[in-house]
N, C-alpha and C positions, 0 to 999 in steps of 0.2 A: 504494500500500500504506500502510496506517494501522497505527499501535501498539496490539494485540490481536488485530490478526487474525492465524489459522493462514499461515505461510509456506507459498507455492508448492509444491509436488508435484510436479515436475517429474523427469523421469529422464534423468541426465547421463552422456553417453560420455565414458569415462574410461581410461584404459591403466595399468596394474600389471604392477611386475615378476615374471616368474615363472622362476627360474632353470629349471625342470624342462620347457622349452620347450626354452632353449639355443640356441647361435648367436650370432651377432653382434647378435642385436637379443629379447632374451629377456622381451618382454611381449607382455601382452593384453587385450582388451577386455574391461572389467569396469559394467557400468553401476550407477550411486550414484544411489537416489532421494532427494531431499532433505527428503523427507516423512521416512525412515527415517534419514540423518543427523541432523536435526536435532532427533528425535523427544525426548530426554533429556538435559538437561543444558543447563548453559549454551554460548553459541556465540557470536562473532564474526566476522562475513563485512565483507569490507570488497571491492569492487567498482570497478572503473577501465575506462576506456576500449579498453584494448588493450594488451598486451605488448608490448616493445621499444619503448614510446614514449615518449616525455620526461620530463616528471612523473613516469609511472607508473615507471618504470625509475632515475632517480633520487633518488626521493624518495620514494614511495608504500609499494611495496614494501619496500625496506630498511628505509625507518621503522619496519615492522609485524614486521617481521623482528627487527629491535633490542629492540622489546618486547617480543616472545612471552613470555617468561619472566616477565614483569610481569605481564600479564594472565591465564598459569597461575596464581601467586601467588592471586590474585584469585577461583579458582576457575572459570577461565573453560575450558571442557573442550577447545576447537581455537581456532583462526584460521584464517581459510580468504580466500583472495584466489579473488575469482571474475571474471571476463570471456570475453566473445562472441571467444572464441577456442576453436579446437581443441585437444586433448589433447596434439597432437606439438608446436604452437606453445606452448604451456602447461609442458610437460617441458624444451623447449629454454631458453625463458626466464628460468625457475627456476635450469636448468643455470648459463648463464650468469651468473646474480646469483649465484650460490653460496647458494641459498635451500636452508636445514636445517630448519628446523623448522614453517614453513608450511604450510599446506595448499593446494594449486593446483587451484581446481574450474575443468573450459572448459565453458563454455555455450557449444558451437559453434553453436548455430541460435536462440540468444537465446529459447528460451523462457521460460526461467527469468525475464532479466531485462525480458521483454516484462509475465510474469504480476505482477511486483513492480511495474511501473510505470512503469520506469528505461531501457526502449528508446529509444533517440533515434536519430536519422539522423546521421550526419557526413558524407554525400555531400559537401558540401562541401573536405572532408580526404582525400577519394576511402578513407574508412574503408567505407562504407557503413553498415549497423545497427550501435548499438554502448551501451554500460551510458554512464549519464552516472555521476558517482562517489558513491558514498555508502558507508556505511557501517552495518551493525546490528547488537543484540544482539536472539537470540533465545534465551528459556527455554521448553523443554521442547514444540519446536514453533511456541511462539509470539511474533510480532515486539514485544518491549518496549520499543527505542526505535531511532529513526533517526535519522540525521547525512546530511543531503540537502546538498551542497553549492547556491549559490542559483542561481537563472535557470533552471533546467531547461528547456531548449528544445531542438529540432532543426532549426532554421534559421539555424545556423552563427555566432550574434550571442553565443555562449558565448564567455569567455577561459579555457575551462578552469578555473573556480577548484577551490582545496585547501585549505582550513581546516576549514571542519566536519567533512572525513571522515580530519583525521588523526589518527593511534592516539591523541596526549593527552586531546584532549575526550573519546571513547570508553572509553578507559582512566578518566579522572577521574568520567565517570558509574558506568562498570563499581562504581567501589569506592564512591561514594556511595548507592550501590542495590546489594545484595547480593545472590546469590543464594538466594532463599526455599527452591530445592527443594535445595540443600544441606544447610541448616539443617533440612529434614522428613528428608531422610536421613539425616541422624547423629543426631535425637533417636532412629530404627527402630535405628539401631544398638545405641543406647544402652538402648532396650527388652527387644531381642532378647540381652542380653546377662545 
């Protein structure tokens, strides 16, 4: 995936809570097309390996967690942590970090991160298919800039690295590049008034 082009399309299973279900387990399948989340607005996805696991569970996560409120500042409309994981591994994970204000997209069948570029193998980790790490911002649709951590490969000769895709650089772009269709939307406001 390159900077300009329309993000994936892809339609992700997703579980939401629905109290008027009820029971001990009060959600349901709700599918999120990523064409229609990320259709307006500014967005941040930042993408790891797997839930429960090292890095991503130490570091990754909370990190982006710790910022959210920065990159709202910023005008950034979510943050969304995505990985080749299911929606009940995805729910539980979050649980456990005590994640509030993230967004938890599972790309349980990798397509999403197949069609971005970002599928690699970790057979070797006995992971199977799996996101190598990165990071995006995309406006209104469209991918304006990427934070690829280096070596992308799938034959296990990765150290896992994490510098490019953590929230500072992303964040330090975010605010040195603005978002344009904010600035179209409050001049409409400003018209319309």
């Amino acid at each position: 995936m390159q900077t300009g082009c329309p993000v994936p399309n892809v339609t992700l299973k997703t579980r939401v809570r629905d109290e008027a279900i009820g029971g001990d387990n009060p959600f349901r399948w709700q599918d999120v097309s990523t064409g229609d989340l990320f259709a307006e607005g500014r967005h941040v996805v930042f993408a790891l390996p797997g839930a429960f696991t090292p890095t991503c569970t130490t570091q990754q996560c909370p990190a982006y967690e710790r910022t959210y409120d920065d990159f709202k500042a910023e005008g950034v409309a979510d943050v969304y942590c995505l990985s080749v994981n299911d929606a009940f591994v995805m729910y539980q994970w979050a649980k456990m970090l005590g994640i509030e204000k993230l967004t938890m997209l599972p790309d349980g069948s990798g397509d999403f991160t197949r069609r971005m570029g970002m599928l690699i193998k970790k057979d070797h980790l006995g992971f199977g298919d799996r996101s190598w790490r990165y990071a995006m911002v995309i406006d209104d649709g469209v991918v304006t800039e990427m934070f690829v951590e280096p070596g992308l490969n799938d034959d296990g000769s990765d150290s896992d690295p994490y510098g490019e895709s953590k929230p500072e650089p992303v964040l330090e772009w975010v605010k040195a590049n603005p978002y344009k269709g904010a600035a179209t939307a409050a001049a409409r406001e400003l018209e319309d008034a």
